[in-house]
N, C-alpha and C positions, 0 to 999 in steps of 0.2 A: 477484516477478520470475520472467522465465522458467528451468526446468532447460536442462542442458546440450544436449537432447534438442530441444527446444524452439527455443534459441537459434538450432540449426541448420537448423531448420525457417522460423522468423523472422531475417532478416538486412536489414542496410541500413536502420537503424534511424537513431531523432535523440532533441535533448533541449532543456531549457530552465533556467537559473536561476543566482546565482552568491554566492563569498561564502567565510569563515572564521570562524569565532566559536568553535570548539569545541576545548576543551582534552583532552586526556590527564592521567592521575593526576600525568605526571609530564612533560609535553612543553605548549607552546601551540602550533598550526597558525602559523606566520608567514606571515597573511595581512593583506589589507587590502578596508575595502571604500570605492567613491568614491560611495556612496547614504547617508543620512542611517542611520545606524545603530538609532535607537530604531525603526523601522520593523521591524527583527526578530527573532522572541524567540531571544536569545543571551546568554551563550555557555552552549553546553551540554558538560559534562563527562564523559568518560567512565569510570567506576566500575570501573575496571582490577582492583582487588584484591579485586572479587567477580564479576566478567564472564568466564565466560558466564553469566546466571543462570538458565538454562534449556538442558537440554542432551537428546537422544533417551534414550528409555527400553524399558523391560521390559515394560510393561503390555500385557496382551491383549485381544480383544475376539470373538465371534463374528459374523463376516464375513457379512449377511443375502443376499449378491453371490454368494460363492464358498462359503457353505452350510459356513464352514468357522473354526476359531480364527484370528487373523492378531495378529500384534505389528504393532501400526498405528502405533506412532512409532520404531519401532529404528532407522530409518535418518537421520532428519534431522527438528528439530523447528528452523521460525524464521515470519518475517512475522506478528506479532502484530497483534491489536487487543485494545482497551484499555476498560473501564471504574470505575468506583467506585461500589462499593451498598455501603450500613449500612456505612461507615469499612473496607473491602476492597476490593483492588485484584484485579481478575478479568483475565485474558488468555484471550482466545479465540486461536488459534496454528495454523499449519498444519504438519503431520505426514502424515512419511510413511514408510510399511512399504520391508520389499526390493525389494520389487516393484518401488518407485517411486509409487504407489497415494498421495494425499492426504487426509488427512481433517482436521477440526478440531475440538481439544479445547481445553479448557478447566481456567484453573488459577486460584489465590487466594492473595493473600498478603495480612499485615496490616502490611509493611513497603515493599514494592516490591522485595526481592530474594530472599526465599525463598517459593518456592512450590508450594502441594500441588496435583497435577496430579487431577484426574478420573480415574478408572478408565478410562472407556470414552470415545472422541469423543460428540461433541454434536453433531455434522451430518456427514452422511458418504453414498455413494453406495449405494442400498435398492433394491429391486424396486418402486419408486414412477414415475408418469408423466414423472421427470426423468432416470434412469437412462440414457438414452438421450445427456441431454449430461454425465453426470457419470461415465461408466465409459467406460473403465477407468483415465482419468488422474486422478480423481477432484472433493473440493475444495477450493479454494486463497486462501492470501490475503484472508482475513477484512477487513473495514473498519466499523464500529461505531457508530452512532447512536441516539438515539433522538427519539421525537416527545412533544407538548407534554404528552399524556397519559401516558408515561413506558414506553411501550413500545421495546420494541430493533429497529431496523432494520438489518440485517445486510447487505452486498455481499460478492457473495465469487464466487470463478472456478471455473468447471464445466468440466472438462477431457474431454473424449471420445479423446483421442489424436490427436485431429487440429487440434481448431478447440477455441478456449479463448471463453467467452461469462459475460458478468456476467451474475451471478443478484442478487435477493433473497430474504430470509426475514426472519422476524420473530418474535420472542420478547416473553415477559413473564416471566423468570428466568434468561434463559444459557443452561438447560437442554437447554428442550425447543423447538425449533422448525419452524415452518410456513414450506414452503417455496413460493416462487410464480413460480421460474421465469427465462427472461429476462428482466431487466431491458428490453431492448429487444424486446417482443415483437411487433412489426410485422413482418411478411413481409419488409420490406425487409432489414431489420436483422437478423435471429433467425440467421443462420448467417452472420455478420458476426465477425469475430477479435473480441472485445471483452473489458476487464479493468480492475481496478484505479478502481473508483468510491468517490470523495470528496468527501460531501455537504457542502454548507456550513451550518454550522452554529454557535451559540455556545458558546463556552465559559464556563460559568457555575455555582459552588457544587460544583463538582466534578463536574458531567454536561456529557456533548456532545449538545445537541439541533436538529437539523436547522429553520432557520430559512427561511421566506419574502421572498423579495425582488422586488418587485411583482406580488405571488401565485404566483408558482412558488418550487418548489425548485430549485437546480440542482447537479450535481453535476459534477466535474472528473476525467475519464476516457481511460484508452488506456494503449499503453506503446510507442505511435513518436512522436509527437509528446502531447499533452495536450490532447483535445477538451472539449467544452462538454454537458450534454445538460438538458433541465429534465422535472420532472414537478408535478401537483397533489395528488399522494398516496402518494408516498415509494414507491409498489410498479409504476408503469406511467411507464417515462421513453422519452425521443424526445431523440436526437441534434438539438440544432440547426443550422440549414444556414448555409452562405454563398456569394457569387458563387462556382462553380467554378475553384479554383486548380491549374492541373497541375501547379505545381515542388512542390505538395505530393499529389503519388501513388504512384508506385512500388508497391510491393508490394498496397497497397488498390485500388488501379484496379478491379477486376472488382466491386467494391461502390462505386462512384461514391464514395473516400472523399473525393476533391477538392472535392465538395459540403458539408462536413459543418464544422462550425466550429473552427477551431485556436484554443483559449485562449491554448496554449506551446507557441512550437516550440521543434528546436532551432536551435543554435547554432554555430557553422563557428569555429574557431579556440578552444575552448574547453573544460572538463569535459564537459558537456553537450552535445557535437555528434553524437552517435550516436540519443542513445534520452532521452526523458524519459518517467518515467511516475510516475502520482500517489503522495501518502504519506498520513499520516493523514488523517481528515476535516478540510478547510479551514475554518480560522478567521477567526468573520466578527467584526473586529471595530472599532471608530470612524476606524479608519483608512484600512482596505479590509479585503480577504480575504487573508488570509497564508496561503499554500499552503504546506507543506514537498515535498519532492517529490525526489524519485529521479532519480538519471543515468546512463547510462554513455557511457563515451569510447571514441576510436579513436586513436591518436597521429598518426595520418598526415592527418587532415585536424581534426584536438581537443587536446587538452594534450598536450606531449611529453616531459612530468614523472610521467605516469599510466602504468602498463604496459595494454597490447590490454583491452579490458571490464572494466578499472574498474569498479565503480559506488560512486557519491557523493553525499551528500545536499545539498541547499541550497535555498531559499525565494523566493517572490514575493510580489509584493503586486497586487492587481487590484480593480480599483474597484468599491467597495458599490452601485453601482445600475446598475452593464453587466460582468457577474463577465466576461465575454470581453475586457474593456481593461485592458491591463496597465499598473500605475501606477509599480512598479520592479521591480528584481530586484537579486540578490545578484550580484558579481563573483567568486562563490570558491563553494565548494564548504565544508561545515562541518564535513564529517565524513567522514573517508575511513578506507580500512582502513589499519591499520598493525599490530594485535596481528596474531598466527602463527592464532587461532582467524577470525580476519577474512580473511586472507592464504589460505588452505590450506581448502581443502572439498570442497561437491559443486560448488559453482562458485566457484574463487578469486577473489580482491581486490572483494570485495562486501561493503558496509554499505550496507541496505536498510530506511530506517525507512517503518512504518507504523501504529504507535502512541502516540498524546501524550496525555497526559493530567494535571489539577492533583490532585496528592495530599500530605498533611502538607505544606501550603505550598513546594509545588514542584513545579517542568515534570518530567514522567519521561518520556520519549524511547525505546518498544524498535525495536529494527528485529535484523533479521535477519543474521546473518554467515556469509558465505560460502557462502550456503541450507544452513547445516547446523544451526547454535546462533544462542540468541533473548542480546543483551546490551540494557546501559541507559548510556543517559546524563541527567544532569540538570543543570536550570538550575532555581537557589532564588530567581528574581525573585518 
């Protein structure tokens, strides 16, 4: 999600999706939904008595940028992604110095709550031909897949201070990775705001592998509304277009974003009337595609139970052979802040998932709290 910095810079936002299902250690949400319930994976819990499980740290690193040592997560570590190699649960995580400065490192647990962090980030902003969109806000927001050969496909946000743009890279261990750039590398597109891409993919044996659906991939992207975009090779994507709609422009106008395909908007009367933006990679699976997916609200035209920029999670469903048609949505919202580490940060009343994953027979759910610490929730279906 965006810093507060950011926020100010981006305004007059929207959102999409609805719903409750998610409990506290020691509270249920009293919510309701009026959609067929097995349609979404719930209820997820949240793990009160060991949360945050992830909190900023001490570690240093020499800065290849600033020629210099730098504590790269002292100030706030949250927005994971997720995977499972040999019975370990890895989180890629974004972190960030005083500066403000992003990078993303990498941690491991053999339980899903305690985890040893990496010494140094794993992708971070270099005297390399990206530099230019990754400094000096760095990079943000990790999202996690892989392809049939078992390679890691990585999305994740390259901040320059001004204009935030999806990148990928690609690994074969966590470790070490190859970076390649915009994701949207068309003229059109390449100094276009863009962020937060979530491949569809299945969930299967414990891996998220990025699947084909009438030979593209596509992936579910933005954070004002939730566009659409496809590629044939996980590293070269293209916004899909549609008739030009102006009630959906404002702030994109100068990039024709009216042309460009809305999966989810938001919502007027609702959690989700300000801002929708994607969460983990979308699960594809005999039903549709189950998105989890991000919101924040406004009181004055959204919930009037939520205080000013909430954000809150909750789910959709979009049909397996046109991922841009929406087959439901949730009426509630599933996870909202309520602990004090949720409530209180770099940007209050924020619960921000973007990591799911199946481990020891169960949904583990991280997202973000209040962009400062990384928590969990889980569902044991």
């Amino acid at each position: 999600m965006m810093s507060v910095d950011k926020i100010k810079l981006f305004t007059g936002i929207a959102v999409v999706i609805l719903f409750s299902g998610c409990t506290s250690a020691s509270k249920q949400n009293n919510t309701s939904s009026t959609v067929d319930s097995s349609q979404w994976l719930l209820p997820f819990t949240k793990l009160d008595s060991v949360n945050p499980v992830m909190k900023p740290g001490t570690a240093s690193f020499f800065c290849p940028v600033q020629h210099k040592q730098v504590s790269w997560e002292a100030k706030n570590v949250f927005n994971p992604a997720a995977a499972v190699k040999n019975d370990t649960l890895f989180l890629l995580y974004r972190a960030q110095d005083s500066a403000g400065c992003s990078r993303i490192g990498l941690a491991k647990s053999i339980d899903g709550i305690h985890f040893i962090k990496n010494a140094t980030p794993v992708l971070f902003p270099d005297n390399d031909a990206y530099k230019k969109y990754e400094w000096p806000g760095g990079c943000e927001d990790p999202r996690l897949v892989q392809n049939s050969a078992g390679t890691y496909y990585l999305t994740y946000t390259a901040y320059d201070g001004k204009i935030a743009r999806l990148m990928i890279a690609t690994s074969t261990d966590l470790y070490h990775w190859r970076k390649y750039g915009p994701a949207f590398n068309d003229s059109q597109y390449e100094n276009m705001w863009s962020k937060s891409g979530s491949i569809v993919s299945s969930y299967t044996n414990e891996k998220i592998v990025a699947q084909k659906i009438n030979g593209q991939y596509y992936m579910y992207w933005g954070d004002k509304y939730i566009w659409l975009a496809s590629s044939t090779d996980l590293i070269h994507w293209k916004p899909l277009q549609q008739t030009p709609d102006k009630n959906f422009d404002s702030v994109y106008a100068s990039y024709n974003i009216s042309s460009l395909k809305i999966a989810i908007p938001t919502r007027k009367d609702k959690f989700d009337c300000d801002l929708v933006e994607s969460g983990p990679p979308a699960m594809l699976t005999d039903e549709g595609i189950r998105l989890i997916y991000n919101s924040r609200n406004t009181p004055l035209i959204g919930d009037t139970s939520l205080p000013e920029g909430t954000y809150t999670v909750s789910q959709v469903l979009l049909d397996k052979n046109d991922p841009g048609k929406i087959i439901s949505r949730m009426d509630h919202y599933f996870l909202k802040p309520q602990q004090p580490y949720e409530l209180t940060g770099e940007v209050n009343n924020v619960c921000f998932a973007e990591a799911l994953v199946y481990y020891k027979y169960s949904w583990w759910l991280y997202y973000g709290t209040a962009d400062s610490k990384i928590a969990v929730a889980i569902n044991k279906k």
